[in-house]
Every structure is written in structure tokens, then in C-alpha cells.
C-alpha positions in Angstrom: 0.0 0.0 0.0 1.2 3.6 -0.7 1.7 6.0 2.2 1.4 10.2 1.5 4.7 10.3 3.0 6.1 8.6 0.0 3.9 11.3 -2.4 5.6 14.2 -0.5 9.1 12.9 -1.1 8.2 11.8 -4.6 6.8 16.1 -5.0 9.7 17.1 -2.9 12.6 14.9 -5.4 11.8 11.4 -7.2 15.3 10.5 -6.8 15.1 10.7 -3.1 11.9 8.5 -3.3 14.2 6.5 -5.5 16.8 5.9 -3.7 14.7 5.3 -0.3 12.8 2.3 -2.2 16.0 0.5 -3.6 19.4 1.9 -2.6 19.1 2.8 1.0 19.4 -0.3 3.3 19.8 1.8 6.3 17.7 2.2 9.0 16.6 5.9 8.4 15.0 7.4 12.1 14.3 10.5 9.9 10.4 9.6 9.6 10.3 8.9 13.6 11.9 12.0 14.6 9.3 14.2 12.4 6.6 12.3 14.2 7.7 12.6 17.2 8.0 16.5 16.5 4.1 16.4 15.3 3.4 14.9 18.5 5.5 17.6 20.3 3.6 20.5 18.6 -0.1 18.7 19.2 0.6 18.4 22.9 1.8 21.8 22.6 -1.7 23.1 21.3 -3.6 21.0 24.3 -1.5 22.8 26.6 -2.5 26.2 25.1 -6.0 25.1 24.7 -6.3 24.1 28.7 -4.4 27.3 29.4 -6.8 29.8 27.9 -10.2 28.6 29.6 -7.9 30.5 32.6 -8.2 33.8 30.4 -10.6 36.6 31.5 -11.9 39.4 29.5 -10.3 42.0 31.6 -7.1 41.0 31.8 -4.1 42.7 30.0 -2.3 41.5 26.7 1.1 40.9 28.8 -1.2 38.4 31.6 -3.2 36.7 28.6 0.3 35.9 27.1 1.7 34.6 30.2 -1.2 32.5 30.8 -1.1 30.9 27.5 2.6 30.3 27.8 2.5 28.7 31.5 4.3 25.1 31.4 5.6 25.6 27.8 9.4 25.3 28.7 9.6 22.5 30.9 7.3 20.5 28.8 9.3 21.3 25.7 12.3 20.3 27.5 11.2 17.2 29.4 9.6 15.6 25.9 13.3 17.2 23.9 14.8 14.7 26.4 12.8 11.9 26.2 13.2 12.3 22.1 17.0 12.3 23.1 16.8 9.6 24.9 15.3 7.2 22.1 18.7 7.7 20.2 16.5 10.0 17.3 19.2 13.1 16.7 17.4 16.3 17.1 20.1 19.3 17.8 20.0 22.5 20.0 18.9 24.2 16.7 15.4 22.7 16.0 14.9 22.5 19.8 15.3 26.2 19.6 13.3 26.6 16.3 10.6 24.6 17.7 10.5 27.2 21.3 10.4 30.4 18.8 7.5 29.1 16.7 5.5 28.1 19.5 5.9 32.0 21.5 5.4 34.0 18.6 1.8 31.9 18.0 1.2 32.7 21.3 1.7 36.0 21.2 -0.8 36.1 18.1 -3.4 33.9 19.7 -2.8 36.1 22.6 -3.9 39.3 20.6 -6.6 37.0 18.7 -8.5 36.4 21.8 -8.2 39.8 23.9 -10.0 41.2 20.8 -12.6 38.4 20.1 -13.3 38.7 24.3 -13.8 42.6 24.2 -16.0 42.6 20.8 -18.4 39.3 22.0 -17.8 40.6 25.9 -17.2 37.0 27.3 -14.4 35.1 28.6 -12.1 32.8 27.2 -13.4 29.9 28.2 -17.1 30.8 26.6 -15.5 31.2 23.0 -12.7 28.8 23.0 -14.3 26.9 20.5 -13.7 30.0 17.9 -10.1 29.1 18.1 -10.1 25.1 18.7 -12.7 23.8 16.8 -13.8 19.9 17.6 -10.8 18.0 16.0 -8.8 14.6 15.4 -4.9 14.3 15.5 -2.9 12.3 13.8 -5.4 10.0 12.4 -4.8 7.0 10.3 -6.7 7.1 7.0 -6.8 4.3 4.1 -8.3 3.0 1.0 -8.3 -0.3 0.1 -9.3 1.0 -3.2 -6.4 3.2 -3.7 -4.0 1.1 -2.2 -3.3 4.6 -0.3 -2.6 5.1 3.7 -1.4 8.3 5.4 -1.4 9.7 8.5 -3.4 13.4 8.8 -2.2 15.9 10.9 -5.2 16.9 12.0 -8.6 16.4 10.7 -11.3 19.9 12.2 -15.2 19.2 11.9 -17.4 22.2 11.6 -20.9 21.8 12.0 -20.8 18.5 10.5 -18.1 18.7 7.0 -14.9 18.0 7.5 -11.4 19.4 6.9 -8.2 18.4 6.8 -5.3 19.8 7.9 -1.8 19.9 6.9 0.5 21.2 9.5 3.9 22.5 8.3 6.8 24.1 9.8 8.8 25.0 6.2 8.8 28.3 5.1 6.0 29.2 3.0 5.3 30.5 -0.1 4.5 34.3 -1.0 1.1 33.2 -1.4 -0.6 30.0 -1.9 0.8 26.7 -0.9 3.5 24.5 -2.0 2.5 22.8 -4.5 3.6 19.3 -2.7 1.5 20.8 0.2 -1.7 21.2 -2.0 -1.6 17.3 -3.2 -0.8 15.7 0.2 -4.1 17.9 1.1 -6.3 16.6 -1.6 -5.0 13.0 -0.9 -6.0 13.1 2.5 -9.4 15.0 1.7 -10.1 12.0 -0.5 -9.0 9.5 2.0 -11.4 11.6 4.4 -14.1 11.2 2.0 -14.2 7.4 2.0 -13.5 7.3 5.1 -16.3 9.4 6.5 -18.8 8.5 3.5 -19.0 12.4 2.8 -17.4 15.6 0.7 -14.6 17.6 1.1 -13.8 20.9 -0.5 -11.9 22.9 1.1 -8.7 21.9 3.3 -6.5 23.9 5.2 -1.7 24.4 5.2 -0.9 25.9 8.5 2.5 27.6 8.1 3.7 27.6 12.1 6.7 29.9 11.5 4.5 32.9 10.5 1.3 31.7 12.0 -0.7 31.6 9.0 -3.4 29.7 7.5 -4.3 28.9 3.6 -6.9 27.7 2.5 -7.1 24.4 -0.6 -10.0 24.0 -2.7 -10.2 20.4 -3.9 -11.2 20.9 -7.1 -10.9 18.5 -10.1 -7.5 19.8 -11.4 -5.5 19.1 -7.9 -7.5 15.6 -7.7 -6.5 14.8 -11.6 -2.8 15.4 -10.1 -3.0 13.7 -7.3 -3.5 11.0 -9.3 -0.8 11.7 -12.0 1.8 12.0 -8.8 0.6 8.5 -8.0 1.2 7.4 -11.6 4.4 8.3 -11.0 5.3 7.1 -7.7 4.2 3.4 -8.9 6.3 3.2 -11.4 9.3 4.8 -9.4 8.6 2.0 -6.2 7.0 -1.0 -8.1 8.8 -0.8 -11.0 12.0 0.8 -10.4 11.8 3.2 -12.9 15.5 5.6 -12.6 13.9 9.1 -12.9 15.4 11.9 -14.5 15.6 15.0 -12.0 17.8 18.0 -12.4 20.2 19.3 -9.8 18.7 21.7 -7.2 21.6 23.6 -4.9 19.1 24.7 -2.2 17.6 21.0 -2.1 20.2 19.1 -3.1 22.6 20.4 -0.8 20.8 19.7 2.2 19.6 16.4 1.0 21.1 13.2 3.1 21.3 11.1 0.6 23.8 13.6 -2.0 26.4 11.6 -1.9 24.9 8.7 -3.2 22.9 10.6 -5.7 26.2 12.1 -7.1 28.3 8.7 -7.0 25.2 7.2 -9.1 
């Protein structure tokens, strides 16, 4: 069965998915350490979520802040330790990247709901579900169908329709999505819609580092290449088609596997 992780290397560089499949005999903790991350950030959010049914409608921009950000640091740095302590390699530098991302979408919540309290005149607590809708992490969707499994980030269900949610802590782009972003959207949406017997149309790229959310419509052009992606992918895994990619220096450079690309 293909997994949307495999899609997203595949849009990110075939030869990468390439050499994954049938060069790489390695164990590769990669994959664990981003889901442990995920994990990271979703507690993260519960943490926030349980923090702000504290907020009151009087209280100051400074207080709200410091209420939202109450237990952040040691549970950053007791889960950074535990990841540690499983052997995955995550440095000083993501550790870092990971504390910066989660005070500057405090400090926007923060400002988010001292305005929504003044203008509705409640408390937190009475309009927390403005900015935590009802919602599903991590959940496992497949199609037998498809032959297509993938885990969604998070999956937010509005008065009965449901949207799915790709969380993401690249930069974005000027506008839009990625493009890689916009099909590992639609193929979950389309998992979702199997799943749940029901419609998707719209789906959601959160971009952590600025704190911004884009919307996806899933319309008939990103579903047709969705499909042409997993066209591709098939014959890249099943039948070890060599795919021609050109170098990138931003990608490439970064890339673990560059030295075997090169050598090969």
C-alpha cells in the first residue's frame, strides 16, 4: 500500500523516493523523529487550549500571554529529552526553532482572543471553540481501493463537514501553498471522503513559523494530479523506474542522501 509520506518525497525529489525504495538499506530514524516533533507540537496546542479557559476578558495583553505560555518550557524540555533519549538526533537548533515558533503563535493567539473577548464581551473559556474547533490528531486514513494510507495531521469538523489539515513548519510560499502541500491535502481529503462516506472541498496548510493559515480548494485539477503523482510514484517503487531530475543547490545540498545521488 502507498503511504502520503512517499507522495511528499516523490513532489519534494523522485530521486530521493528513488533511492529510499532501492538503494538505501539503512535504518533511516528521519520519519520517527518528524513524528515525534508532530506529536510535540499537538501536545503543545492541548497545553494552550487548557491554558486559555484560565483567560478573563479583563485581563491585559502581557497576563493573557503569560497564561497561555504557563508550562511551555519544561514540557518542551522534558519531551526534547525523552526524544533524546530514544537515540532520534534532534540538535540545539530545531529544539530552539521549535520554542520560537511556538511563543510567537502565542503572542498572536494572545492578541486573537483579547480582541474576540472585548468585541463578543465574554471570557475565554465561553469562546474557546472559535479558536479550537472539535478535531482529530494524527489520524490514520486508508483506501483499500487506492492502495493509499497516510497519516493526517489533524482532521477539524465544523458543524458536521470536515477538513483536513496539513500542518507545516517550512517556510512558505508568497502566497498559496506549496505545491507538494496542496496534493498531500487533496489526498487526504479523498482518504477523508471514503473514510467518513462524505465531501470535502476545502482543506486547510498551517505555516507555524509565521502563523498563518491557507486555505485548498479540492477541485478537479489538484485531484487529476494527485492521481498523476501517484502514476508516478508506482512506477518509481513497483517498478523501479531511474527518474530523470535535475540538480537543485538549495535541495540538493541539504539532501542526506547527496552523496549517493552524485556517486550514481
Amino acid at each position: 500500500m502507498m503511504t502520503i509520506s512517499s507522495i511528499k518525497t516523490h513532489m519534494y525529489c523522485p530521486m530521493k523516493l528513488y533511492i529510499q525504495n532501492h538503494i538505501d538499506v539503512e535504518e533511516n530514524k528521519d520519519y520517527q523523529l518528524s513524528i515525534e516533533i508532530k506529536k510535540l507540537k499537538i501536545d503543545i496546542q492541548d497545553l494552550i487550549q487548557k491554558n486559555m479557559r484560565k483567560i478573563k476578558k479583563e485581563m491585559s495583553l502581557t497576563e493573557i500571554e503569560n497564561i497561555l505560555s504557563e508550562n511551555i518550557d519544561s514540557y518542551i524540555e522534558s519531551t526534547t529529552d525523552a526524544i533524546k533519549s530514544m537515540r532520534l538526533m534532534i540538535g540545539d537548533d530545531k529544539i530552539n526553532e521549535i520554542i520560537d515558533d511556538t511563543y510567537f503563535n502565542i503572542k498572536i493567539r494572545a492578541a486573537k482572543v483579547k480582541r474576540a473577548m472585548a468585541i463578543l464581551d465574554k471570557n475565554a473559556f465561553e469562546i474557546i471553540d472559535m479558536f479550537f474547533p472539535n478535531c482529530m490528531y494524527s489520524y490514520l486514513l486508508k483506501d483499500s481501493g487506492l492502495e493509499l494510507i497516510g497519516m493526517c495531521d489533524k482532521i477539524e469538523i465544523i458543524d458536521g463537514k470536515y477538513y483536513p489539515v496539513a500542518i507545516k513548519s517550512s517556510n512558505p510560499p508568497i502566497k498559496g501553498v506549496w505545491d507538494q502541500d496542496a496534493v498531500e491535502l487533496v489526498a487526504y481529503a479523498i482518504l477523508l471522503e471514503e473514510e467518513f462516506d462524505t465531501e470535502v472541498f476545502v482543506g486547510f496548510v498551517d505555516y507555524e513559523k509565521i502563523g498563518d493559515r491557507r486555505p485548498v480548494v479540492m477541485d478537479v485539477n489538484l485531484r487529476k494530479a494527485l492521481f498523476d503523482v501517484i502514476r508516478e510514484v508506482k512506477e518509481i517503487t513497483d517498478n523501479k523506474r531511474l527518474p530523470n531530475v535535475k540538480m537543485n543547490e538549495k535541495k540538493c545540498g541539504k539532501c542526506e542522501y547527496k552523496d549517493i545521488c552524485i556517486k550514481n
